[in-house]
VMD Tcl script that builds the backbone (N, CA, C; Angstrom):
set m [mol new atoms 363]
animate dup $m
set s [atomselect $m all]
$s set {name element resname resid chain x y z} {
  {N N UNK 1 A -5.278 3.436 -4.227}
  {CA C UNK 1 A -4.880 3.261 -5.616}
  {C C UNK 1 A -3.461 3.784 -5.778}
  {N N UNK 2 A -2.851 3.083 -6.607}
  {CA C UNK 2 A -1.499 3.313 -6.942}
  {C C UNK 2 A -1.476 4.337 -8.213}
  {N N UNK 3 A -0.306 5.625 -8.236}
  {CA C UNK 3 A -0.197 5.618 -9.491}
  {C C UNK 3 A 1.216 5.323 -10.223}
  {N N UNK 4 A 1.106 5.631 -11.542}
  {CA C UNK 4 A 2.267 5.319 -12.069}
  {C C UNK 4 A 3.568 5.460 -11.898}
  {N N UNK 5 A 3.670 6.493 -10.784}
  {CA C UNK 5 A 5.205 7.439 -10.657}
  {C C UNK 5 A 5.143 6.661 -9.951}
  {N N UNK 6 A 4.838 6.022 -8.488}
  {CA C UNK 6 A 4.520 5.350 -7.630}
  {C C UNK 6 A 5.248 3.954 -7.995}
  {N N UNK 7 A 4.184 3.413 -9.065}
  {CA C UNK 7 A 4.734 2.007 -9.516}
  {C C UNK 7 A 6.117 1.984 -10.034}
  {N N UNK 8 A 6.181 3.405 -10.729}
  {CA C UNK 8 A 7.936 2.561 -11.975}
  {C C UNK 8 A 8.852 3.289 -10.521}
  {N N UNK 9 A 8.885 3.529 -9.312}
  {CA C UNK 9 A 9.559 4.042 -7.934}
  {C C UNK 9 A 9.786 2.780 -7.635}
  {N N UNK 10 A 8.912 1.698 -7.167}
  {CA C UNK 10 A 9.023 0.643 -6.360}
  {C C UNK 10 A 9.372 -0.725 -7.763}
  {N N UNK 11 A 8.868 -0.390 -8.975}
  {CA C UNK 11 A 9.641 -1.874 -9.824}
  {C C UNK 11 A 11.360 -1.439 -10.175}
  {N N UNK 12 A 11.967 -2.471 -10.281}
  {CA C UNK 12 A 13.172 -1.515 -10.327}
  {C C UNK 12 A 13.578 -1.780 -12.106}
  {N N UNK 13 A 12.837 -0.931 -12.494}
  {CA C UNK 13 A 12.572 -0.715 -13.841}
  {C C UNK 13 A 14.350 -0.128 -14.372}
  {N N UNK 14 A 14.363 0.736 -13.670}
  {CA C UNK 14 A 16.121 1.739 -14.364}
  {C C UNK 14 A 17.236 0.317 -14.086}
  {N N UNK 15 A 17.108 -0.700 -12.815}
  {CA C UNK 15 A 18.168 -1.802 -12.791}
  {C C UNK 15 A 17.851 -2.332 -14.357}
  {N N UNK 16 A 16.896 -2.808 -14.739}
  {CA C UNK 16 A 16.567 -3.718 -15.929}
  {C C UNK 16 A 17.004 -2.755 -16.923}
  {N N UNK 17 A 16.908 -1.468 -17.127}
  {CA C UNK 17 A 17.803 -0.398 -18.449}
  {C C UNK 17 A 19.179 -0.477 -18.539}
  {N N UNK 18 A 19.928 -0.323 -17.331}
  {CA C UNK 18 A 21.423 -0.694 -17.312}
  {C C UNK 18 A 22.152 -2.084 -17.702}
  {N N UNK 19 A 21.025 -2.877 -17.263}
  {CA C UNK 19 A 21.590 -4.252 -17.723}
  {C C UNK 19 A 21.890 -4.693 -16.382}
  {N N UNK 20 A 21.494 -4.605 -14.995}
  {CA C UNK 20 A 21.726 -4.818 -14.067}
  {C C UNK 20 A 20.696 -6.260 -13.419}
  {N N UNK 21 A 21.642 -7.377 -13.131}
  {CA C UNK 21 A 20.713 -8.458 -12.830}
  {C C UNK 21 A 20.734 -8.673 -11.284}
  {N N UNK 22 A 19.858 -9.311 -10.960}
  {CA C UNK 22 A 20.188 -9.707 -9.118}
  {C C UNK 22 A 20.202 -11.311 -9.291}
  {N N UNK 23 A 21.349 -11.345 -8.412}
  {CA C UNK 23 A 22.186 -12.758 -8.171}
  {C C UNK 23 A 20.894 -14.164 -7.817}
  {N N UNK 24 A 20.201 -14.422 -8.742}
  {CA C UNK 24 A 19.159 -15.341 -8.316}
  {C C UNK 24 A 19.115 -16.666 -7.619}
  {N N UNK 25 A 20.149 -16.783 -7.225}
  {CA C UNK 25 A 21.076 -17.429 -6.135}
  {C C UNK 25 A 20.716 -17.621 -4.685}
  {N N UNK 26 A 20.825 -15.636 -5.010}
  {CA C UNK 26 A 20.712 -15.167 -3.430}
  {C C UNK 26 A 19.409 -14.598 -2.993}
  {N N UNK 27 A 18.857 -14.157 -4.424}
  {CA C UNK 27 A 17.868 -13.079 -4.028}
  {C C UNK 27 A 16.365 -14.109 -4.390}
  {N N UNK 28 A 15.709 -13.740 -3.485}
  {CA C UNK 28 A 14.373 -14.622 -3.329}
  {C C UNK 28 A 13.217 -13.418 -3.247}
  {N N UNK 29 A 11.934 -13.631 -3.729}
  {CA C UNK 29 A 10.914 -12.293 -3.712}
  {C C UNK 29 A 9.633 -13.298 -3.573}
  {N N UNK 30 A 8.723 -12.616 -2.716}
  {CA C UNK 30 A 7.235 -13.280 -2.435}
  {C C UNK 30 A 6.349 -12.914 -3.327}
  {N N UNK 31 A 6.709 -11.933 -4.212}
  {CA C UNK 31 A 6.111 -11.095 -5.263}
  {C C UNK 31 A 4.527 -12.268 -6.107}
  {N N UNK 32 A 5.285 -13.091 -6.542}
  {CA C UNK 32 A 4.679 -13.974 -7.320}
  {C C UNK 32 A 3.372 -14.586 -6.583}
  {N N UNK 33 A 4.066 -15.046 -5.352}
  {CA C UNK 33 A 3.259 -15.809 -4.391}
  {C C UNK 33 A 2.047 -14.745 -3.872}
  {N N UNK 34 A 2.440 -13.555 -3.372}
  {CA C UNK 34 A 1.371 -12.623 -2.700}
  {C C UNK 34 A 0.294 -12.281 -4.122}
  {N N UNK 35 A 0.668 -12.222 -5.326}
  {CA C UNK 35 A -0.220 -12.286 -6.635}
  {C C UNK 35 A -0.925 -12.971 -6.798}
  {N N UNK 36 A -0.663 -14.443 -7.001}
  {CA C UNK 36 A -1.763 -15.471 -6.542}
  {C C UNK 36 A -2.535 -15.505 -5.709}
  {N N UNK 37 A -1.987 -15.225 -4.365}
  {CA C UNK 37 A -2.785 -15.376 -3.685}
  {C C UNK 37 A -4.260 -14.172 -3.553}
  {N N UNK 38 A -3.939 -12.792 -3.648}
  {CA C UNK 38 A -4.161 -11.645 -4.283}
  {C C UNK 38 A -5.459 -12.162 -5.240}
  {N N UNK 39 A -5.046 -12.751 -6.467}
  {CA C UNK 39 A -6.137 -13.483 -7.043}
  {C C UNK 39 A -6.873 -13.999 -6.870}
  {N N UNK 40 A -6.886 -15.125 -6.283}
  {CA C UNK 40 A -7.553 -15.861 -5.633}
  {C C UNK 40 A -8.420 -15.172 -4.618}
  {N N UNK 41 A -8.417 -14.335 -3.721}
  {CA C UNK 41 A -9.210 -13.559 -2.669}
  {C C UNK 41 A -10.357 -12.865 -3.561}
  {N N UNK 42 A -9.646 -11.990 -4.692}
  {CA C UNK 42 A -10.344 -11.679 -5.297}
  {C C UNK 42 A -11.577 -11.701 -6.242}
  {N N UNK 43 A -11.310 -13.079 -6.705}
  {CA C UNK 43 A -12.341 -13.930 -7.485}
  {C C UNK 43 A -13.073 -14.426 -6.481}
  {N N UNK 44 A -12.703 -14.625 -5.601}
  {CA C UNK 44 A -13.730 -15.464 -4.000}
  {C C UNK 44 A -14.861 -13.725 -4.144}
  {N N UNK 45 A -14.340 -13.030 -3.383}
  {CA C UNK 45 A -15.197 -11.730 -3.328}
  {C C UNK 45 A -15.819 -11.253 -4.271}
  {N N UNK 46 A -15.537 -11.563 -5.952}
  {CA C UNK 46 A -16.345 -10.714 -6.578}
  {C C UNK 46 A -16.694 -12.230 -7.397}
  {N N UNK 47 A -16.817 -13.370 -6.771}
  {CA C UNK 47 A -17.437 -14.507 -7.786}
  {C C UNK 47 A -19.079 -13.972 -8.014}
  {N N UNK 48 A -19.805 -14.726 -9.117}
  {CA C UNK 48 A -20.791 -14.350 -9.373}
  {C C UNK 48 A -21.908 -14.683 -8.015}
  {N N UNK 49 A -23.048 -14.065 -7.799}
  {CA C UNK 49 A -23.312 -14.408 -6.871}
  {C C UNK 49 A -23.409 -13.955 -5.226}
  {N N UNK 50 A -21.750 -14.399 -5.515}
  {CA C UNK 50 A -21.520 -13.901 -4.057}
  {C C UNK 50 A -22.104 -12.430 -3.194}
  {N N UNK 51 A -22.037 -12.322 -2.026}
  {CA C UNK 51 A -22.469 -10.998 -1.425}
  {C C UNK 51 A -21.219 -10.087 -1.620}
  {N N UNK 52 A -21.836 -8.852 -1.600}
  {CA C UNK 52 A -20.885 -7.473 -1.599}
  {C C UNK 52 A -19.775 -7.980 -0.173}
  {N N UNK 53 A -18.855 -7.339 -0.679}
  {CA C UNK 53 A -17.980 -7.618 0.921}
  {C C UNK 53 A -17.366 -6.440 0.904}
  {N N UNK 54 A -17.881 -6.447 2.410}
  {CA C UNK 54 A -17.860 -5.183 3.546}
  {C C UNK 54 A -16.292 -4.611 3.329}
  {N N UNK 55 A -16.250 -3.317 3.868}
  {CA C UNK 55 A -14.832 -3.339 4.122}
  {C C UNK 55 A -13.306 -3.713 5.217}
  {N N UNK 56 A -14.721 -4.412 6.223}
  {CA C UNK 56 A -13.850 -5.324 7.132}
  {C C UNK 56 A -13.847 -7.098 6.953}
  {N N UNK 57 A -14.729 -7.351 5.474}
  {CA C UNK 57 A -14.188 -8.234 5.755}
  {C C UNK 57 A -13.005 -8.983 5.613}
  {N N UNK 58 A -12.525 -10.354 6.109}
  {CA C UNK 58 A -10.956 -10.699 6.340}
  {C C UNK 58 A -10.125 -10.776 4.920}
  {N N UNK 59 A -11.348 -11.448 3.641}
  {CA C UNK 59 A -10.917 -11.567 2.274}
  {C C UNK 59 A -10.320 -9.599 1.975}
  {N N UNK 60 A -10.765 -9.005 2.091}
  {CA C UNK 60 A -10.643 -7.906 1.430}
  {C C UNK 60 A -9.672 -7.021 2.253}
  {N N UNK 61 A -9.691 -7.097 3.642}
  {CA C UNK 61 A -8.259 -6.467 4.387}
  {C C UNK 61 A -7.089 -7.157 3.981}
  {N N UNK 62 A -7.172 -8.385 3.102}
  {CA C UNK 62 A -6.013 -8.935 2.843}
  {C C UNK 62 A -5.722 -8.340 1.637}
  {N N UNK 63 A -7.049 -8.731 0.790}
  {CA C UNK 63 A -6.394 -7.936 -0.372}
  {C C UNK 63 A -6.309 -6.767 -0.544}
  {N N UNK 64 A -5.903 -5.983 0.574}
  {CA C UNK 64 A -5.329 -4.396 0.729}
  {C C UNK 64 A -4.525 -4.463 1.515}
  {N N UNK 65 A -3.627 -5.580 1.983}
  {CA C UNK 65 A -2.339 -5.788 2.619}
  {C C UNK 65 A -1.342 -6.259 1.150}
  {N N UNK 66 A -2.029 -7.068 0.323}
  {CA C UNK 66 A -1.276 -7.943 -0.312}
  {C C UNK 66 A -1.022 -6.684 -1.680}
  {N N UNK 67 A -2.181 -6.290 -1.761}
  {CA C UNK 67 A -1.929 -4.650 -2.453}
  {C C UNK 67 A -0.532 -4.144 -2.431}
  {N N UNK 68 A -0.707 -3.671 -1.272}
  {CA C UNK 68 A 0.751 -2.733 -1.151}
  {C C UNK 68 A 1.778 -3.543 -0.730}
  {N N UNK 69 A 2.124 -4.933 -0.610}
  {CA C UNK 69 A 3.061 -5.946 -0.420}
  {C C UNK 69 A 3.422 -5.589 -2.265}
  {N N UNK 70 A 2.892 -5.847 -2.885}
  {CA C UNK 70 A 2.684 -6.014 -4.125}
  {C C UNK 70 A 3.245 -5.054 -4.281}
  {N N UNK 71 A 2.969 -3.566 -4.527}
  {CA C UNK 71 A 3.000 -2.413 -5.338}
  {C C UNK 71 A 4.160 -1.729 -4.342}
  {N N UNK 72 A 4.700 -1.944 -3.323}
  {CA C UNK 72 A 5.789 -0.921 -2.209}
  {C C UNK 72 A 6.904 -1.900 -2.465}
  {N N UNK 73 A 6.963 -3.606 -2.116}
  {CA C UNK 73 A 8.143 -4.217 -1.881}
  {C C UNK 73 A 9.104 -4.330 -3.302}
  {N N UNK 74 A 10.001 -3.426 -3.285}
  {CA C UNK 74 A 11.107 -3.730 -4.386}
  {C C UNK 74 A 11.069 -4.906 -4.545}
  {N N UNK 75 A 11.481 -5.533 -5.865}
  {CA C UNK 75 A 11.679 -6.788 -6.447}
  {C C UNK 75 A 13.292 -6.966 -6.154}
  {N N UNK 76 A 13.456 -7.761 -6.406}
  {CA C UNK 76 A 14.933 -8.106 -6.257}
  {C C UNK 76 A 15.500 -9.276 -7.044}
  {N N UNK 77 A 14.369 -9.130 -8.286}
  {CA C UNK 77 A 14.908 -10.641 -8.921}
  {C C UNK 77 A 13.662 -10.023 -10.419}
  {N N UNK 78 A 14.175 -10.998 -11.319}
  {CA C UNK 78 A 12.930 -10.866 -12.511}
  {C C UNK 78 A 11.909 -11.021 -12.400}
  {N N UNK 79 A 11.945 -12.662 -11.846}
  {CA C UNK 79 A 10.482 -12.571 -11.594}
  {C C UNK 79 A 9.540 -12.271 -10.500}
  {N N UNK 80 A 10.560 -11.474 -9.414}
  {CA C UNK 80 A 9.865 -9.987 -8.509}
  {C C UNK 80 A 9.210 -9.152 -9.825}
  {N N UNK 81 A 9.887 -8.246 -10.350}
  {CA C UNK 81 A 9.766 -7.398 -10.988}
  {C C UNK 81 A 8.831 -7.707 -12.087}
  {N N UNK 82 A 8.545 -9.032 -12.366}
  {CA C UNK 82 A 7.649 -9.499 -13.868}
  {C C UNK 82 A 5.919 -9.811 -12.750}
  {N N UNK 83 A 6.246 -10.093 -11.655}
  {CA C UNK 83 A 5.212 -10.141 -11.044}
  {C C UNK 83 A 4.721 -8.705 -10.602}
  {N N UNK 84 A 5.120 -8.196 -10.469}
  {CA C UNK 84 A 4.812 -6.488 -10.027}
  {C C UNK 84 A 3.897 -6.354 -11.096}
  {N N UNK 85 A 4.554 -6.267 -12.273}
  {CA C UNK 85 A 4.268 -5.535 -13.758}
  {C C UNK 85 A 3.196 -6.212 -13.813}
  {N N UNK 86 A 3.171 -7.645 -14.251}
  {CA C UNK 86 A 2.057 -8.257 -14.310}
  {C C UNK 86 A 0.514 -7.795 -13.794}
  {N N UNK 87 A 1.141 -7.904 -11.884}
  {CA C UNK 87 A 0.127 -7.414 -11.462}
  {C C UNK 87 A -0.370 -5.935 -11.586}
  {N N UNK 88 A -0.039 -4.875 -11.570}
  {CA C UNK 88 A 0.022 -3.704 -11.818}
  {C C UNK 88 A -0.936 -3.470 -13.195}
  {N N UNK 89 A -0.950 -3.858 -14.426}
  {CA C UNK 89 A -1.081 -4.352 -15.401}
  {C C UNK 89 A -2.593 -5.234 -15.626}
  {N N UNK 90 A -2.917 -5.315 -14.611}
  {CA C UNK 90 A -4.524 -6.916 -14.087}
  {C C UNK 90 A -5.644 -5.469 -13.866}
  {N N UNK 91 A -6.531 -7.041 -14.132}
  {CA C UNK 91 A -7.965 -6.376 -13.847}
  {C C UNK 91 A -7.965 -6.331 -12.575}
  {N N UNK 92 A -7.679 -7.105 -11.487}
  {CA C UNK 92 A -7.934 -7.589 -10.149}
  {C C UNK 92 A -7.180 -6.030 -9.582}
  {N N UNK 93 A -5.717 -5.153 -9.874}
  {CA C UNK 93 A -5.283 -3.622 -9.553}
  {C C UNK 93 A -6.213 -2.984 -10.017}
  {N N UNK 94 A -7.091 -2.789 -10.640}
  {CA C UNK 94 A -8.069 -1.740 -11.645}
  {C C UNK 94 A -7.438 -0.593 -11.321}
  {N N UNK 95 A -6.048 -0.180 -12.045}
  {CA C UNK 95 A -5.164 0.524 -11.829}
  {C C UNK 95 A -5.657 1.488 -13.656}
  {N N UNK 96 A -5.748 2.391 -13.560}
  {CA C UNK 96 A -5.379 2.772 -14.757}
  {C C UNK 96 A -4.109 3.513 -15.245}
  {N N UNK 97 A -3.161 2.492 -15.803}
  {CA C UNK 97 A -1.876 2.838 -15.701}
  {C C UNK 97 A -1.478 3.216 -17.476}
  {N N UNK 98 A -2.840 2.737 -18.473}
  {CA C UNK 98 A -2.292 2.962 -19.886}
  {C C UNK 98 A -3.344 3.723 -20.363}
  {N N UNK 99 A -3.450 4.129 -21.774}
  {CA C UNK 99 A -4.432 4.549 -22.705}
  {C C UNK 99 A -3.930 6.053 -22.471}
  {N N UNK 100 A -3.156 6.503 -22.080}
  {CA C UNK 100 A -2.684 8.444 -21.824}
  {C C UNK 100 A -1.907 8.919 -23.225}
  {N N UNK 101 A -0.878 7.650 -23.917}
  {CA C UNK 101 A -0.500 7.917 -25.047}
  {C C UNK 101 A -1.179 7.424 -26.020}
  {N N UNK 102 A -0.702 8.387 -27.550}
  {CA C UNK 102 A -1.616 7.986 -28.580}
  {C C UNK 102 A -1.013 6.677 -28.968}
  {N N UNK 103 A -1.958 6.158 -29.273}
  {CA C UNK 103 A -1.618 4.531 -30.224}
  {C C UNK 103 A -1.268 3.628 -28.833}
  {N N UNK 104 A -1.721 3.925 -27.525}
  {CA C UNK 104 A -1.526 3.089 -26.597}
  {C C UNK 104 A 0.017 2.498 -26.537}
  {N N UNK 105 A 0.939 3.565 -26.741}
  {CA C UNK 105 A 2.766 3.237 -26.840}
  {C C UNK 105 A 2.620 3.101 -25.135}
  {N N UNK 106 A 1.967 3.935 -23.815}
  {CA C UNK 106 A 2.311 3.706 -22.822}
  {C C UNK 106 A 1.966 2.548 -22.238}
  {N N UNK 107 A 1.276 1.481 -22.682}
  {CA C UNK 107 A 0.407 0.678 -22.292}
  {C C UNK 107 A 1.477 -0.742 -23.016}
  {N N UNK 108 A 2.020 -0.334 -24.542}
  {CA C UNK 108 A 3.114 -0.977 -25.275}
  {C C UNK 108 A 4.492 -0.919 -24.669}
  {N N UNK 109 A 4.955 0.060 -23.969}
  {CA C UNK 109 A 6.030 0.117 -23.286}
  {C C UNK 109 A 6.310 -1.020 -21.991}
  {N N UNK 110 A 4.968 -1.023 -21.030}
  {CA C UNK 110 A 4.528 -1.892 -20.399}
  {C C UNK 110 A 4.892 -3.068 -20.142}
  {N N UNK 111 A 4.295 -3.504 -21.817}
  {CA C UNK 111 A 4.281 -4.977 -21.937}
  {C C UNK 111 A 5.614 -5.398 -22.453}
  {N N UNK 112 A 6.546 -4.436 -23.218}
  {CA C UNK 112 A 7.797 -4.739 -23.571}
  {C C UNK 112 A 8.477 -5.280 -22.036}
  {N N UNK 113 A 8.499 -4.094 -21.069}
  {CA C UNK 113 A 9.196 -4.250 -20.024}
  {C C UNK 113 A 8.514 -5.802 -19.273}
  {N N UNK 114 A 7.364 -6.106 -19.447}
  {CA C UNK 114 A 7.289 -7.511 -19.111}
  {C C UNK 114 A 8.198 -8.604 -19.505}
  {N N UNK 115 A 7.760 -8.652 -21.116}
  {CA C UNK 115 A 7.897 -9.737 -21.934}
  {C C UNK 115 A 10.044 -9.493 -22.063}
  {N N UNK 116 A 10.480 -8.543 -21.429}
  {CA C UNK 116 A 11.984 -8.740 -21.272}
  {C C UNK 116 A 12.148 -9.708 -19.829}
  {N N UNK 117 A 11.377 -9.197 -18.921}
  {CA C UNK 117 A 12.042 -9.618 -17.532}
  {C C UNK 117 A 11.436 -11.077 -17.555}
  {N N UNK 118 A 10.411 -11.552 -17.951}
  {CA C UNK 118 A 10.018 -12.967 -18.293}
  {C C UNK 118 A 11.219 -13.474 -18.721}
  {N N UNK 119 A 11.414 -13.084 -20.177}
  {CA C UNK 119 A 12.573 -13.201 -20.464}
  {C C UNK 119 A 13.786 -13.988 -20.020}
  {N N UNK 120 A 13.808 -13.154 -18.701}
  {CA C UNK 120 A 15.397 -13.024 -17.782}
  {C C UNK 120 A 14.752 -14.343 -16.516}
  {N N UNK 121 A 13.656 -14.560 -16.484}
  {CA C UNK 121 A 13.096 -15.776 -15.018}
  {C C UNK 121 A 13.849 -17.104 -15.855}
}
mol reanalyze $m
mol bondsrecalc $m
mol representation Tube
mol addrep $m
């Protein structure tokens, strides 16, 4: 499990405060792609039905590769960084990253920093 100091370390949350963009030109991120896919494993393993899965099996070592692909690889673009958040943010992380401030402002802060870097894709 990830925590929060962890997550706002690896999104590059302080580039997006300065006003700092990456050249989307140049800069390319799997971010998005390893999320989907991430998803997808996930709903396979916990579809209704289905059997418990082990902790070797291949669905679930992935989605604890694609985990920390996800939550370690700096973004280098918006929608790196809007995919992080996103994911970070999902039921599929069962991260508990909000509800610590009153009126849920940390959980509101969050979604601001999304709904900017969307924004910027």
């Amino acid at each position: 499990m990830i925590d929060r100091r962890t997550l706002i370390q690896s999104a590059p949350v302080a580039a997006l405060a300065i006003g700092a963009t990456a050249n989307t030109a140049e800069a390319t991120d799997l971010h998005a792609e390893w999320v989907a896919e991430q998803k997808t494993l996930f709903k396979s393993i916990f579809a209704p039905g289905a059997p418990d899965a082990e902790l070797d099996d291949p669905r679930w070592v992935r989605c604890t590769e694609l985990d920390k692909l996800i939550s370690t690889t700096q973004a280098k673009t918006p929608a790196g960084a809007a995919a992080q958040l996103e994911f970070a943010m999902s039921e599929e992380a069962n991260f508990d990253l909000t509800g610590g401030v009153a009126e849920d402002l940390d959980g509101q802060v969050l979604r601001n920093v999304l709904t900017t870097l969307k924004s910027l894709i």
